[in-house]
C-alpha positions as CSV (number, residue, x, y, z in Angstrom):
1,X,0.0,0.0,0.0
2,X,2.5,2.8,1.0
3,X,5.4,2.2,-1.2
4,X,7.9,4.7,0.9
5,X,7.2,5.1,4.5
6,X,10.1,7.8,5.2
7,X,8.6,10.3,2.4
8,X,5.8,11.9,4.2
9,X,3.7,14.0,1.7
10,X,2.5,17.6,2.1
11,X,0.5,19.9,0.6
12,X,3.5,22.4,0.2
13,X,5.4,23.4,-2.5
14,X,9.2,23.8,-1.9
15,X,9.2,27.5,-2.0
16,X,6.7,27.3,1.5
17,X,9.9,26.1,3.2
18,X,12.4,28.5,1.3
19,X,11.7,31.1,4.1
20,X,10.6,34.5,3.9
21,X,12.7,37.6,1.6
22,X,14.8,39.4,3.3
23,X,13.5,42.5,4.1
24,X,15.3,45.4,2.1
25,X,15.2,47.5,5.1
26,X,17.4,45.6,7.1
27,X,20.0,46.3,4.3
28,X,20.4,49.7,5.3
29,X,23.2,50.4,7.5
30,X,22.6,52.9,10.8
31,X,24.4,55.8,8.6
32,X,22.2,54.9,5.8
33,X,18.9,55.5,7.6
34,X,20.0,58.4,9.1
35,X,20.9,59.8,5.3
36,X,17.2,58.9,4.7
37,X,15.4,60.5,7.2
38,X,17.8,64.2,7.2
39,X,16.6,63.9,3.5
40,X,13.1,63.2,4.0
41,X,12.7,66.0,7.2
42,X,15.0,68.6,4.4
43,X,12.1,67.5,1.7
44,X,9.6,69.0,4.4
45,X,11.2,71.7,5.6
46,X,11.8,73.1,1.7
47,X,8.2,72.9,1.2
48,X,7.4,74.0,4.4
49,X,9.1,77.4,3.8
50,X,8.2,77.6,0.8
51,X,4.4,77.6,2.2
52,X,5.7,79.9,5.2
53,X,7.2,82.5,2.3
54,X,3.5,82.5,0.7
55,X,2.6,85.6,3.4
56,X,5.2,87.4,1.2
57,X,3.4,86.8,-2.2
58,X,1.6,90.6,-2.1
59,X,5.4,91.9,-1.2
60,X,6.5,90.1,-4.5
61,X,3.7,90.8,-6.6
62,X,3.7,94.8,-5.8
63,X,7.3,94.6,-6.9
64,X,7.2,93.2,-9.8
65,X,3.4,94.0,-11.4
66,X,3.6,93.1,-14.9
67,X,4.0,89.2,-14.4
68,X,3.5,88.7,-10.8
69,X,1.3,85.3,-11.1
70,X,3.3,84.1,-13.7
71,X,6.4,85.1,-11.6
72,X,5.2,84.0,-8.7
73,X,4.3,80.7,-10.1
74,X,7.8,80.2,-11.5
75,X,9.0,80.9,-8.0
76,X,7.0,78.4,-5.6
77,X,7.6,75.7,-8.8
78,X,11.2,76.6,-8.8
79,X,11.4,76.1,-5.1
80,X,9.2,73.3,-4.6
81,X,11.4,71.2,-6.8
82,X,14.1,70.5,-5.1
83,X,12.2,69.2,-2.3
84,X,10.0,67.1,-3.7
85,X,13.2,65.3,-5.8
86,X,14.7,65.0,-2.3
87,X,11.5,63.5,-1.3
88,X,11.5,61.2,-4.2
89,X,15.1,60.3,-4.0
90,X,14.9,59.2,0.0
91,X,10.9,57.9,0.6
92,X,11.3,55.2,-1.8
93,X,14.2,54.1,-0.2
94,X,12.6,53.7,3.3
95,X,9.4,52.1,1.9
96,X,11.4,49.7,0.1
97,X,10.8,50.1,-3.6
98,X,12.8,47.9,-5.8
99,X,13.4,50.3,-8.0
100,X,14.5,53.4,-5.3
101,X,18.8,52.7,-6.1
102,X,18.4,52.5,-9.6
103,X,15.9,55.9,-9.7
104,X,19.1,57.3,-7.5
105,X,21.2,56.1,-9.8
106,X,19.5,58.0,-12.5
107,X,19.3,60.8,-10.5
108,X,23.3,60.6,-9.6
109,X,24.3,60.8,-13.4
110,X,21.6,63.5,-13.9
111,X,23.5,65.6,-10.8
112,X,26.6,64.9,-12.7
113,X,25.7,66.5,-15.8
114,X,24.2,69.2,-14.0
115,X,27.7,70.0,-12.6
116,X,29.6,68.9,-15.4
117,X,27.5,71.6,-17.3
118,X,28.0,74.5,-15.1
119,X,31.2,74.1,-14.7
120,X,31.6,74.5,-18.4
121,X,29.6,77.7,-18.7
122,X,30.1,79.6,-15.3
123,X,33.7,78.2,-14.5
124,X,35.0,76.6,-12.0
125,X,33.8,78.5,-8.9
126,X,29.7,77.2,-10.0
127,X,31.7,74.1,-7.9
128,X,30.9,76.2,-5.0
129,X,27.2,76.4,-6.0
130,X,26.8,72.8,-5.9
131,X,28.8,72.1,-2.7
132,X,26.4,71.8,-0.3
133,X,24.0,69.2,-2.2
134,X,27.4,67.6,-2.9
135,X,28.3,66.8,1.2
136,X,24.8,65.2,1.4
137,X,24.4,63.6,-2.1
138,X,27.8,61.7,-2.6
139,X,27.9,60.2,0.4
140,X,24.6,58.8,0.5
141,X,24.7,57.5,-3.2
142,X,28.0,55.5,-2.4
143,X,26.5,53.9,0.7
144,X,23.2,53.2,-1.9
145,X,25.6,51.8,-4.3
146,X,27.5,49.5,-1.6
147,X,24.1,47.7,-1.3
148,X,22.1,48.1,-4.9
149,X,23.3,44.2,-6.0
150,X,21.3,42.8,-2.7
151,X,18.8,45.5,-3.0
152,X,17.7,44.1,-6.6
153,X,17.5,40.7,-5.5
């Protein structure tokens, strides 16, 4: 009747016993998290004064009367960006999008051009313009980059 008796049957597949994924989190070193959440609290605080400087839109638009929506509308845009492509660059990241390195890779080559490009037009002291994103950015893309092979597993 039973033609093995040390084979016990289940109703599971092999990949039941496999175990769970790692969670990408746990990837993340301490210095790593702590790169994500200055960049997602900088995200906030760049939108939140650019809400704060919206008491100041009738200053602006007195100043300049001839294209004060449109100019004023270039301006919240123009300062909103930043923040939300900091945003975008740290939340995926934390939430633990398979595709958060390789959007920061993207974003790493586009930073480079950026520089690469004012350096040719302005010279070499634009460096000094993108300095400061430079101390946060590089850092935290190398330590991205460290892990991006066990990330897209």
């Amino acid at each position: 009747m039973m033609d093995n008796l040390d084979e016990t049957s289940s109703i599971f597949d092999e990949s039941f016993n496999a175990g769970l994924p790692v969670r990408r989190r746990k990837l993340l070193s301490t210095i790593l998290r702590v790169f994500v959440w200055i960049g997602m609290l900088l995200s906030g605080l760049i939108s939140l004064l650019v809400f704060i400087n919206m008491v100041n839109i009738r200053d602006v638009m007195d100043r300049v009367p001839d294209y004060s929506a449109i100019y004023v509308a270039g301006l919240l845009l123009a300062c909103l960006i930043p923040g939300a492509i900091l945003f975008l660059m740290t939340f995926p990241v934390w939430m633990e999008a398979r595709w958060a390195i390789n959007f920061n890779v993207v974003l790493a080559v586009m930073w480079a051009f950026l520089l690469l490009t004012l350096v040719l037009f302005l010279g070499i002291p634009s460096i000094m313009l993108m300095l400061p994103s430079a101390l946060y950015l590089v850092p935290y893309w190398i330590l991205l980059f460290s892990i991006r092979k066990k990330w897209n597993q």
